[in-house]
NUNU-906743 format. One record per residue: x negated, y, z negated of N, C-alpha, C in turn. Coordinates in steps of 0.2 Angstrom, whole numbers, padded with zeros to 4 digits, always signed. Each point is the difference from the previous one (the first is absolute). Layout:
<nodes>
XYZXYZXYZ/...
</nodes>
This chain:
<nodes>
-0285+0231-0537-0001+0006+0003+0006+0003+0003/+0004-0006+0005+0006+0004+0002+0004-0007-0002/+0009+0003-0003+0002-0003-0001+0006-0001+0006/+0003-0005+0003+0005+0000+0004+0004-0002-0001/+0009+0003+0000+0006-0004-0002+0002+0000+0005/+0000-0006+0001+0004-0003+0005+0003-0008+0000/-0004-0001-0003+0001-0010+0001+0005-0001-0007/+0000+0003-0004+0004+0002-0007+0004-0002+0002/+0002+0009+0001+0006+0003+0001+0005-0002+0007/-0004-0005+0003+0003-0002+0005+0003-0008+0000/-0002+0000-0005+0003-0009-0002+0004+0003-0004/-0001+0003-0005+0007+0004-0004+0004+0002+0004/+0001+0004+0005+0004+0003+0004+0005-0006+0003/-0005-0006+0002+0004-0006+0004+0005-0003-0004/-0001-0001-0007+0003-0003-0008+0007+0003+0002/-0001+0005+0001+0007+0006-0003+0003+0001+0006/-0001-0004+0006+0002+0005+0006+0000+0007+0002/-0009+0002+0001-0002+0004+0002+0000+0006-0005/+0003+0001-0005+0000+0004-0006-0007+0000-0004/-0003+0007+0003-0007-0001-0006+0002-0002-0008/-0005-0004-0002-0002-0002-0006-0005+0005-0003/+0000+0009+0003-0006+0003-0005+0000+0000-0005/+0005+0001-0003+0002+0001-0007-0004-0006-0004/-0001-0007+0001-0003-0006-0004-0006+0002+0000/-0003+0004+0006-0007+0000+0001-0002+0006-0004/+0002+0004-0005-0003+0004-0002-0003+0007+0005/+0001+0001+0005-0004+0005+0003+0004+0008-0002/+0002+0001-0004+0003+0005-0001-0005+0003-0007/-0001-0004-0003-0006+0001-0004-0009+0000+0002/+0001-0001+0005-0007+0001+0004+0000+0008+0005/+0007+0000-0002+0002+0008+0005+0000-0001+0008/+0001-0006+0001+0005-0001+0007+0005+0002+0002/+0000+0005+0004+0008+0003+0000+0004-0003+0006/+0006-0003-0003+0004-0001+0002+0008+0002+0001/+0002-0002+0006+0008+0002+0001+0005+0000-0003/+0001+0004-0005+0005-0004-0005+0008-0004+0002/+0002+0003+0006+0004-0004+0002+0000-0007+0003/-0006-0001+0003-0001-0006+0005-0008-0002-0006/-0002+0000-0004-0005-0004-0003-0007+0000+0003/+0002+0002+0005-0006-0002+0007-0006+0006-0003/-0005-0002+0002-0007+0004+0001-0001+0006+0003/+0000+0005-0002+0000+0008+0006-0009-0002+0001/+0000+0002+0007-0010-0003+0003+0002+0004+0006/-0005+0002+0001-0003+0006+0004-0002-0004+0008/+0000+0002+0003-0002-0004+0009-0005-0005+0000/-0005+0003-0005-0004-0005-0001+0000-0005-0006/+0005-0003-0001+0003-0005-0006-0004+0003-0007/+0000+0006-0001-0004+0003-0005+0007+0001-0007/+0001-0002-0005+0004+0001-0005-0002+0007-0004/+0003+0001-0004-0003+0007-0005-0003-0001-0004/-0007-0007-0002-0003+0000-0003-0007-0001+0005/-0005+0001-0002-0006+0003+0004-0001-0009+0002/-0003-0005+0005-0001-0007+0001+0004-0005-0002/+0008+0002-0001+0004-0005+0001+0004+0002+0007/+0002-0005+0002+0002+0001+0006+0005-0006+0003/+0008+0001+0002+0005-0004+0001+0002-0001+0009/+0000-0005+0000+0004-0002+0008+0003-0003+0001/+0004-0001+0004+0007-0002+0003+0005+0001-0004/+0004-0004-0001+0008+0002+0000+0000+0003-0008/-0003-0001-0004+0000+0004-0007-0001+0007+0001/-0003+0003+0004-0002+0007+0004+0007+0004+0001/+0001+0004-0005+0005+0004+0003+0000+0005+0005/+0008-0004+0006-0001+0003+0007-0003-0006+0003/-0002-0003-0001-0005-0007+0005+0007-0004+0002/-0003-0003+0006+0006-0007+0002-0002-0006-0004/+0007+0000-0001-0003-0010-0001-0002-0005+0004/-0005-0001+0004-0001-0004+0005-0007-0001-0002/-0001-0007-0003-0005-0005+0000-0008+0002+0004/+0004+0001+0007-0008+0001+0003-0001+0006+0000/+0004+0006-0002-0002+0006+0001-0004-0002-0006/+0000-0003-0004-0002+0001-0008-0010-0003+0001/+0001-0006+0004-0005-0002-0002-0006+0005+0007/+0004+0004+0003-0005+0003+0005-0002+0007-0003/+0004+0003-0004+0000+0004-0004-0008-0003-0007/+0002-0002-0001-0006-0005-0003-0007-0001+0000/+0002-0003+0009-0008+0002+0001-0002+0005+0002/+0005+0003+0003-0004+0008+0000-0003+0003-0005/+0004+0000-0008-0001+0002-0006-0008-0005-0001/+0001-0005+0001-0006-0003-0002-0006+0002+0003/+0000-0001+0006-0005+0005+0005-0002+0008-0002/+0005+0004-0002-0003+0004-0001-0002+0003-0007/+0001-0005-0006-0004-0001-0007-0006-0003+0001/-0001-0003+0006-0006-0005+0001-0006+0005+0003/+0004+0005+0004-0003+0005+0002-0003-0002+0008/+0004-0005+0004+0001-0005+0006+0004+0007+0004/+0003+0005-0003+0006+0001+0006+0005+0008-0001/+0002+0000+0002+0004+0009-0001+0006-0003+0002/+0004-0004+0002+0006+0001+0004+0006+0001-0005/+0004+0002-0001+0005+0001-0003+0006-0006+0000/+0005-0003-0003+0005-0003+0003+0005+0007+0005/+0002-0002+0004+0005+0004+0004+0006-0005+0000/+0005+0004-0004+0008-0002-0001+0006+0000+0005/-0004+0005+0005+0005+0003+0005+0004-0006+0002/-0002-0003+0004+0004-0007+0005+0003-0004-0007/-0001-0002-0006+0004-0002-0005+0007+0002-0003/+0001-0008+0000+0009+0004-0002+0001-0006-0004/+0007+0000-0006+0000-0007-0005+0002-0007+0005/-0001-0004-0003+0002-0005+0004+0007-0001-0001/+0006+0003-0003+0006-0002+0003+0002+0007+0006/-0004+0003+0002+0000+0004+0006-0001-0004+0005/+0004+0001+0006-0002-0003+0006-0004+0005+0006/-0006+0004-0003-0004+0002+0005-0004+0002-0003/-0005+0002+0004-0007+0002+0000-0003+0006+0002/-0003+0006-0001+0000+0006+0003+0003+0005+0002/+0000+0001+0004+0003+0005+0001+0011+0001+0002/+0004+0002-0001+0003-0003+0002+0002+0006+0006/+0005-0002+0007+0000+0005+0006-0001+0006+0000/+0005+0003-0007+0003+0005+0001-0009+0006-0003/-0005-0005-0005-0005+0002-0003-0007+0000+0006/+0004-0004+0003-0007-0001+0009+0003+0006+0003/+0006+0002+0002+0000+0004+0002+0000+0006-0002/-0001+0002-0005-0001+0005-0003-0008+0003+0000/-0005-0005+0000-0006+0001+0001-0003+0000+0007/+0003-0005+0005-0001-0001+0007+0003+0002+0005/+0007+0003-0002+0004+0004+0005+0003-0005+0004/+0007+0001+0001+0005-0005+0004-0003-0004+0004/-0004+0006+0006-0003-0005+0006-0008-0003-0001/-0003-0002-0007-0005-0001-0002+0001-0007-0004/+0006-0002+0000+0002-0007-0002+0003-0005+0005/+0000-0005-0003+0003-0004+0006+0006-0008-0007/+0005-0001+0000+0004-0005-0003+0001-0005+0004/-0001-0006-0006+0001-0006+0005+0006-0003-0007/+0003-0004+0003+0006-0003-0005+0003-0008+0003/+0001-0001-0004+0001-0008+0002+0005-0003-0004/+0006-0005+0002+0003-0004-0005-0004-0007+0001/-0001-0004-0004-0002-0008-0001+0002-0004-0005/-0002-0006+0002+0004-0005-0004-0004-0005-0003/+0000+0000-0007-0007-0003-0005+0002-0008+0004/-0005-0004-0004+0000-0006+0002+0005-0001-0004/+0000+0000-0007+0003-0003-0006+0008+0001+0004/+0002+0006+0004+0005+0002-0001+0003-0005+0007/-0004-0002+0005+0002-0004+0005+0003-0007+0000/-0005-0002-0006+0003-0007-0002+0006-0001-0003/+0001+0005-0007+0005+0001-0002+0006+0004+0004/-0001+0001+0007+0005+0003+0003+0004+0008-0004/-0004+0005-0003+0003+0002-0004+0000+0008+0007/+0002+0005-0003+0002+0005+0005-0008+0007-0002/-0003+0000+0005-0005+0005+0001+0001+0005+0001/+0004+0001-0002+0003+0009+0003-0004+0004-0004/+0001-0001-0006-0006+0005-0005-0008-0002+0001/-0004+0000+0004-0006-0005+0001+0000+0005+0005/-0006+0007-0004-0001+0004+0007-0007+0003+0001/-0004+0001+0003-0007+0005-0002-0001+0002+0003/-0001+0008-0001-0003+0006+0002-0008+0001+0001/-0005+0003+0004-0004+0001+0001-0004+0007+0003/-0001+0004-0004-0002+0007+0003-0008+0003+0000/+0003+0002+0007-0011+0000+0001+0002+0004+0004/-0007+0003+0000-0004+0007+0004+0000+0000+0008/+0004+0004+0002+0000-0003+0009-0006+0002+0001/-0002-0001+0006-0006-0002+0003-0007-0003-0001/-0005-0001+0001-0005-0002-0003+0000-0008-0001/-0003-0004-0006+0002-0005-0001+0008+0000-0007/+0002+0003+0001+0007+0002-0002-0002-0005-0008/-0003+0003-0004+0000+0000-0007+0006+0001-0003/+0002-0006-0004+0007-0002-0004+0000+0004-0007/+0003+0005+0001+0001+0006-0005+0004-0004-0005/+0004-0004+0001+0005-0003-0003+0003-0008+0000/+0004-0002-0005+0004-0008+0002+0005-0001-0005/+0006+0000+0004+0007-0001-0007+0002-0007+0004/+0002-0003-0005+0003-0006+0000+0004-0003-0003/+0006-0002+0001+0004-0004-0003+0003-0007-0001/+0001-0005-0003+0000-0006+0001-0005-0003-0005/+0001-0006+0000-0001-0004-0007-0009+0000-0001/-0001+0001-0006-0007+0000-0003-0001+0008+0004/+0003+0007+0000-0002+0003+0003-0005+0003-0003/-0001+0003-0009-0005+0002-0003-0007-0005+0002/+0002-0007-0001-0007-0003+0002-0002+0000+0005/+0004+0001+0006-0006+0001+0006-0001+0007+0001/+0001+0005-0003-0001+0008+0001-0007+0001-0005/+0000-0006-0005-0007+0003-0004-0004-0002+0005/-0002-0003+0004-0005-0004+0005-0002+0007+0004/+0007+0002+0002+0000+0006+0006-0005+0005-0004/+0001+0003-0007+0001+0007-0004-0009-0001+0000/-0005-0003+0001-0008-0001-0002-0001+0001+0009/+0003-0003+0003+0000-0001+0007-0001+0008+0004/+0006+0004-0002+0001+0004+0001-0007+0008-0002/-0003-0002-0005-0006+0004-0002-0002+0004+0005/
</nodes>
């Protein structure tokens, strides 16, 4: 009834380092349309591709980030709402790739929607564990935090830099919904 690409094209895309594999799969001749520069799947909000019940998520989705758990939340929403469980849409906003180091919004994009005196920045330098033992220098080790003044100050945002910083920002980027 409905067909899903995603577990495919998403082991292909890992072979290749991240480069889709559509071209092997034939969706070109099913009328899948695709980006001819990037390979990737053109899909509508609702992981809808241009043939009537196929439908593509995560990083194959042209425009989608590469981030694993966006994929698999992306998913069940998809699944939920083929099951006829649910309406939610995935929401991309708070996502960014995983060699980004933040999440959301960034200051200059909070204040632009929230007004100068309607934000509030927190910044910090720290020093990973890894990097204590090794005595090594923390100077680059920083993370930003931008949220909504007042109320319970909702975290609009979170940049971070220092070691595994893509991987702890995907944790943040679901967080932040």
């Amino acid at each position: 009834m409905y067909n899903l690409i995603f577990s495919l094209c998403y082991f292909l895309s890992l072979t290749s380092g991240r480069a889709p594999e559509t071209k092997a799969l034939g969706l070109d001749k099913l009328g899948v349309q695709l980006k001819k520069e990037s390979g990737k799947i053109i899909v509508g909000a609702d992981e809808s591709t241009s043939v009537p019940n196929i439908f593509a998520f995560g990083d194959i989705g042209e425009g989608r980030p590469e981030l694993t758990p966006t994929a698999v939340k992306a998913g069940k929403l998809l699944a939920r709402r083929l099951a006829g469980h649910g309406t939610e849409l995935m929401n991309y906003d708070n996502c960014s790739p995983p060699w980004s180091t933040g999440v959301g919004l960034s200051e200059e994009e909070a204040e632009e929607r929230h007004g100068k005196d309607g934000i509030e920045v927190y910044q910090a330098f720290y020093k990973p564990l890894e990097f204590s033992v090794a005595e090594r220098d923390a100077s680059q080790c920083y993370l930003k935090v931008v949220c909504e003044r007042g109320g319970d100050q909702k975290i609009l945002g979170l940049h971070f830099t220092g070691p595994n910083a893509g991987e702890v920002t995907q944790g943040f980027a679901l967080g932040l919904q």
